[in-house]
C-alpha positions in Angstrom: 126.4 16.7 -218.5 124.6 16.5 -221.8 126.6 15.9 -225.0 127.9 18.9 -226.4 126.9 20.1 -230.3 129.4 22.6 -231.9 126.7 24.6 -233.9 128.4 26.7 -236.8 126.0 28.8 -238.0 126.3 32.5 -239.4 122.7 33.6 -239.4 121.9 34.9 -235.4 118.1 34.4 -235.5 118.6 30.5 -236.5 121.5 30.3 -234.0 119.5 31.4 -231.3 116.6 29.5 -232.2 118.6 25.9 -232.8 120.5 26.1 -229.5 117.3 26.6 -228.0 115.5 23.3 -229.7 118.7 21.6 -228.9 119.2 22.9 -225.0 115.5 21.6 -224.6 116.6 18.3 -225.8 119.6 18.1 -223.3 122.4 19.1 -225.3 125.2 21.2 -224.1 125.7 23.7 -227.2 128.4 26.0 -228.2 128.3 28.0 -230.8 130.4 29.8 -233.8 129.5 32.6 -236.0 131.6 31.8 -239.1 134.2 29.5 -241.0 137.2 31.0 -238.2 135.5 31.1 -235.3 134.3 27.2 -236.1 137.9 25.9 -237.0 139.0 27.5 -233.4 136.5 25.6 -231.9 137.7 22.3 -233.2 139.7 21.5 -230.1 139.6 20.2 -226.5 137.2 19.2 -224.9 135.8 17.9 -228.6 132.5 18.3 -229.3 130.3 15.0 -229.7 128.9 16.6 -233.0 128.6 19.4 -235.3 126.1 21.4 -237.1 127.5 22.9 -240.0 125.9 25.4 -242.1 126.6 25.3 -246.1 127.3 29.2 -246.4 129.8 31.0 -243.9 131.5 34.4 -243.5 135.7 33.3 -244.6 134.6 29.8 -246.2 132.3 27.3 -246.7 130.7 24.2 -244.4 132.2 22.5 -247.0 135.5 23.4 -246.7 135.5 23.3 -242.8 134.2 19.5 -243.0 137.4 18.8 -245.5 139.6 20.6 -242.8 138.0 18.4 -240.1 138.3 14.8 -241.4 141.8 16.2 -241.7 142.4 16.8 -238.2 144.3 14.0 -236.1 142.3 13.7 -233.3 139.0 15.1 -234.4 138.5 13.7 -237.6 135.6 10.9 -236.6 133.7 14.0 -234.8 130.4 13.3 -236.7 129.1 16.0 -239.1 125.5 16.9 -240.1 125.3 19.9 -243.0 122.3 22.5 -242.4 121.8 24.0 -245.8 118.9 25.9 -248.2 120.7 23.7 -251.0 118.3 20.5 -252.0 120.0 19.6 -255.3 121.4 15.8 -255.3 124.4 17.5 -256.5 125.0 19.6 -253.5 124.6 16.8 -251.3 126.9 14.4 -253.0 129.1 17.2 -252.3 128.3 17.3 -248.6 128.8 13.9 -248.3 131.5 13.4 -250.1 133.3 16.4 -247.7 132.8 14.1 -244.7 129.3 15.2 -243.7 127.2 12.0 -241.8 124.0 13.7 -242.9 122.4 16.4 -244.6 119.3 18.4 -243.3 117.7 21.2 -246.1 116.2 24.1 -244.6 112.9 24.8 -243.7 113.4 21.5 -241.2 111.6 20.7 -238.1 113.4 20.9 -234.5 111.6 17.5 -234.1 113.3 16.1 -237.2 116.6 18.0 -236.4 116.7 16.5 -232.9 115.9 12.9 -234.8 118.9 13.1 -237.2 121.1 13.9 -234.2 120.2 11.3 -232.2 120.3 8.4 -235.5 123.6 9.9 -236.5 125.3 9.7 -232.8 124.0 6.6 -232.5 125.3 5.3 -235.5 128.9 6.7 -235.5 129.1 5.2 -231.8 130.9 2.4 -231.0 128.6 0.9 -228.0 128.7 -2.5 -228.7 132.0 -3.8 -230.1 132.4 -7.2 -230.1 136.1 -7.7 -231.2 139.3 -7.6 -229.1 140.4 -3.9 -228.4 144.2 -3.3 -228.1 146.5 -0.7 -227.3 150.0 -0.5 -226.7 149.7 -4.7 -225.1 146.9 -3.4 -223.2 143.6 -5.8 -224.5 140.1 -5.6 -223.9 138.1 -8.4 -224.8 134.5 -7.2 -224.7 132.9 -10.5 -224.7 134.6 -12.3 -222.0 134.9 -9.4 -220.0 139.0 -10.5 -220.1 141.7 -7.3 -219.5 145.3 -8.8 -220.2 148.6 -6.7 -219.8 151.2 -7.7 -221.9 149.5 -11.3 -222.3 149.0 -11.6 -218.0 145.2 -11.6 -216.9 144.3 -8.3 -215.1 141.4 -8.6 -212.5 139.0 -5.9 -211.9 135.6 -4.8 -210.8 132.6 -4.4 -213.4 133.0 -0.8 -213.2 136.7 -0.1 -214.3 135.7 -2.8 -217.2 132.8 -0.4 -218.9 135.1 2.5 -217.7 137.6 1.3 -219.5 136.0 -0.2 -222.3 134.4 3.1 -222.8 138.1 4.8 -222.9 139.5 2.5 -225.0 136.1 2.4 -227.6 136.8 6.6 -227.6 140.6 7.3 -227.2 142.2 11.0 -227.7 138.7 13.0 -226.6 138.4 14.8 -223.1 135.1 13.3 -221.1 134.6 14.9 -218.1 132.9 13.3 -214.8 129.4 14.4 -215.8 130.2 13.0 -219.3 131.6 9.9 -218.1 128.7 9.6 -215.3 126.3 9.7 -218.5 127.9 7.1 -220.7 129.1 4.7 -217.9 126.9 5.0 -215.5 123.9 6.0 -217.2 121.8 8.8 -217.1 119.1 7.2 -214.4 121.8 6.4 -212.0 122.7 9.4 -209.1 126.3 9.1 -208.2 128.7 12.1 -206.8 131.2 13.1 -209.7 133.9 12.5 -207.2 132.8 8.8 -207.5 134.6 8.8 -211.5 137.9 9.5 -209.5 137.8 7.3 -206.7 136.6 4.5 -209.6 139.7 6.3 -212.2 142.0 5.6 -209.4 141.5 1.7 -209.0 141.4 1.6 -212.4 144.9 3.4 -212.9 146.4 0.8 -210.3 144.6 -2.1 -211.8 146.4 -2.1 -215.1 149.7 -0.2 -214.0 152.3 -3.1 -214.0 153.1 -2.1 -217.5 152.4 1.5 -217.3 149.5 1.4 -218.7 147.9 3.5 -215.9 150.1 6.7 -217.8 147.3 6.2 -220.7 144.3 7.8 -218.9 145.5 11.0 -218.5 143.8 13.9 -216.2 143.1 16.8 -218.5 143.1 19.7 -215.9 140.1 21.7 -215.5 138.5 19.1 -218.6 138.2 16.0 -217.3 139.7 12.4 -218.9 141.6 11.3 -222.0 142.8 7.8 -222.8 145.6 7.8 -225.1 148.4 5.6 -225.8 150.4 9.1 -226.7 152.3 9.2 -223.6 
């Protein structure tokens, strides 16, 4: 499965025509009509990123961007602002709300597709370098070490980047197609089943402490890691 774009846009004709650029491209979209419909949305499974339009029926992109970056679990959900506004005023503003980027209408898909991709890329975390920790549980990227309350925890390359990736994106639902994509890579073919059979050894690998309780099974979702128990 594609990464998922939450596209809040009030206008129908450019709704339909942005989840069409962005379903070509291989994004998964879902879409809101207005400022309610928007903040509903804002929930699990998270979307990877969101579209926001300046102007919208009960309150502005603005506004839903401040209510975002306020919200405990989805408040590094990146933002890009869709707006007819090009003043440097207006974008400060943007910004300033919590917006990644900023794309002023007329834009090209092409360019659209572009910013996405630089933004996604950017807000990230693919290559950490430093020590990851949660709750004793510690991930040392470079060594490829896993220690459990200070004792060495062995286990295959797999569960590493599985966990890595968990513990580099912790309170969001993945499910197996999603985690397929980003730990096995998009150019590998592998069953979905295979994510539980590799979730599994994983759980036992570091569940001397009870760690294993911190990748919870979301049902009908897919995966969180979370050290809220």
């Amino acid at each position: 499965m594609s990464r998922t774009i939450l596209l809040v846009e009030d206008e129908a004709p450019i709704r339909d025509m942005l989840s069409f650029v962005l379903e070509q491209a291989g994004f998964n979209v879902d879409e809101a009509e207005d400022f309610d419909v928007g903040l509903d949305k804002i929930c699990e499974p998270y979307p990877d990123l969101i579209l926001l339009d300046w102007m919208l029926p009960g309150g502005s992109g603005v506004q839903l961007a401040k209510k975002l970056k306020q919200h405990e679990f989805a408040k590094d959900i990146p933002v890009i602002m869709l707006t007819a506004r090009s003043e440097e005023d207006d974008k400060i503003r943007g910004l300033e709300a919590g917006a990644d980027d900023y794309v002023t209408k007329p834009f090209s898909p092409k360019e659209l597709v572009a910013r996405i991709k630089a933004v996604m890329r950017r807000v990230t975390p693919t290559s950490k370098e430093e020590p990851i920790e949660f709750s004793g549980l510690i991930l040392e990227p470079v060594s490829h070490r896993v220690t459990s309350g200070g004792e060495p925890i062995d286990m295959g390359p797999t569960e590493f980047k599985l966990l890595h990736f968990f513990m580099t994106h912790p309170e969001r639902v993945y499910s197996r197609e999603q985690l397929l994509d980003n730990v096995w890579g998009t150019n590998v073919y592998v069953e979905d089943r295979t994510v539980d059979v590799h979730i599994r050894r994983l759980r036992k690998a570091i569940s001397e402490n009870g760690h294993d309780a911190m990748i919870q099974t979301v049902r009908g979702s897919g995966y969180r890691f979370s050290a809220k128990v």
